[in-house]
C-alpha positions in Angstrom: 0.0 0.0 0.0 2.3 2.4 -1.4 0.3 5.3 -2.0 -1.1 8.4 -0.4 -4.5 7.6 0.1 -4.9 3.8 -0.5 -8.7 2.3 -1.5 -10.5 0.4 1.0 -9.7 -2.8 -0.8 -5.8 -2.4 -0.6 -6.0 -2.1 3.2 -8.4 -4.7 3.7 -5.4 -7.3 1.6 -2.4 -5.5 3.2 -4.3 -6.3 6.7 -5.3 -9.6 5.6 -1.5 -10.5 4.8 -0.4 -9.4 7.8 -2.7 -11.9 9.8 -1.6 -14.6 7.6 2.0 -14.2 9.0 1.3 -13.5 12.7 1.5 -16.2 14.9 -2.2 -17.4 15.6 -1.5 -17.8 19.6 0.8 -15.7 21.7 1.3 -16.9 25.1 1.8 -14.3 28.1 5.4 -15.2 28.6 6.3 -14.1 24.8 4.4 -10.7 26.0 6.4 -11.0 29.7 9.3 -11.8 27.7 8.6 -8.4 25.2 8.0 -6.2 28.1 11.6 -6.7 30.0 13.4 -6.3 26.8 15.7 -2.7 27.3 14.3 0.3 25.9 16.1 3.3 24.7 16.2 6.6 27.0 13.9 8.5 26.2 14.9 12.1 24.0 13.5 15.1 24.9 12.3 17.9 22.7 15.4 19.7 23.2 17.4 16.8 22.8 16.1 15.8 19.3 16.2 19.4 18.1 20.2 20.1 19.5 21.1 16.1 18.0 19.1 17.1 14.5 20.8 20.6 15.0 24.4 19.4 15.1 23.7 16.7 12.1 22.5 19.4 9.8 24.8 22.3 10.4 28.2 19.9 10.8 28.7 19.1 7.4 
């Protein structure tokens, strides 16, 4: 679906295909298992615009 406003029928099959390669069952460990997984720290506002900031104006 690799347009800007895709029809009805082109989300319905890229929805479809995607339950096709889910896995039909998920068991709470798997989601246990997901939820200790590390996450990044979190970026500020200020953060993101001084890191985008520095990439843009270095080179």
């Amino acid at each position: 679906v690799d347009t800007t406003y895709p029809d009805k029928k082109s989300i319905l099959m890229y929805i479809t295909s995607l339950f096709q390669v889910l896995p039909q069952q998920v068991s709470i460990e798997a989601i246990q298992e997901v939820e200790m997984l590390p996450r990044p720290p979190k970026v500020t506002k200020e953060e993101h615009f001084q890191l985008h900031h520095q990439m843009h104006y270095s080179q």
